[in-house]
N, C-alpha and C positions, 0 to 999 in steps of 0.2 A: 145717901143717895148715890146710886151708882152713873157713871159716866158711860157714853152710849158705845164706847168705845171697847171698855169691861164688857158689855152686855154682851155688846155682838161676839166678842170673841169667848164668851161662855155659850151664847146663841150656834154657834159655828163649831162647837163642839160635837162629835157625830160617830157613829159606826165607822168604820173603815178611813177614817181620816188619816192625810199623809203628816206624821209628828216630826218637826224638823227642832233645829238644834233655836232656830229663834221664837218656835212656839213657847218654849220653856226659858227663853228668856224673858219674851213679854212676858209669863206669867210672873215671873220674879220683880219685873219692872212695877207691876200693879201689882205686888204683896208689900212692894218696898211702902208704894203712896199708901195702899188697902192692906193693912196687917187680915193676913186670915184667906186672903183672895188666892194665894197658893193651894191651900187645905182643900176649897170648893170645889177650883177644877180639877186638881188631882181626882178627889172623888167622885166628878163627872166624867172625866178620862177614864177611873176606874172602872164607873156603871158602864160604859159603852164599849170595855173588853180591853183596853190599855192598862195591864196588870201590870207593868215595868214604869207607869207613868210617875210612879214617888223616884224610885232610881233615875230616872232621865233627869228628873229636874231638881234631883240631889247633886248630880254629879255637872249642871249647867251652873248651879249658886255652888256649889265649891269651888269651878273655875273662875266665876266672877269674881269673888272672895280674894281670889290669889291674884289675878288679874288687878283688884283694886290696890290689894296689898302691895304690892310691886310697883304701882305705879304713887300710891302716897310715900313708899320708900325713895322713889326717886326723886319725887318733890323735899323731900325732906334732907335727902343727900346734897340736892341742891340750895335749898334754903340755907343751910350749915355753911356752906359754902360762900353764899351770900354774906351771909351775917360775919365768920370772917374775916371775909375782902374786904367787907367794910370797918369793924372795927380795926383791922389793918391800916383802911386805906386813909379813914376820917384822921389820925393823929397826926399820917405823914402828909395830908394837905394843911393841917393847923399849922405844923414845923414847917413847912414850907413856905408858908403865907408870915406866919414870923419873922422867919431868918428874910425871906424880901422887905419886911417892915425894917428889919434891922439894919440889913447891908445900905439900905439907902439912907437911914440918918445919919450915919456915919459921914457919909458923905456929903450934905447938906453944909457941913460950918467947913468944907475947905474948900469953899470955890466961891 
């Protein structure tokens, strides 16, 4: 079942239509959820004289592609990073919560 959302904008597909850089992004948005939803309007763009419409929305999911790329590198640069800080940091609070356990029994039998 298609969502009315899909529709309209296979609906709104037409002759002389102005093709912007986020029409081919929607369609990539619903190819992602709709495997195949791509193929359609391409070849409704193509029937209606948009003979560049495969190129337009090759070259809108290769930027995405790189765009995501780039941004799960950076999560992952940071995650690393994370991970670590922490296993850095987790030892040097245990050591530290010790050596406080320790310094103060010491003290304990001389007062």
């Amino acid at each position: 079942m298609r969502s009315p959302s899909r529709e309209s904008f296979m609906q709104d597909i037409k002759p002389g239509m102005s093709l912007q850089k986020s029409t081919f992004k929607k369609m990539l948005g619903y190819d992602i959820t709709t495997p195949g939803f791509a193929d359609e309007a391409i070849k409704k763009l193509e029937a209606v004289g948009c003979s560049k419409a495969r190129e337009y929305y090759a070259a809108a999911k290769t930027e995405y592609e790189q765009e995501h790329e780039n941004m799960m590198r950076s999560v992952s640069e940071w995650y690393a990073k994370q991970k670590t800080w922490k296993e850095v940091s987790e030892p040097r609070k245990q050591q530290e919560a010790e050596q406080g356990r320790m310094s103060g029994d010491w003290m304990k039998g001389m007062y």
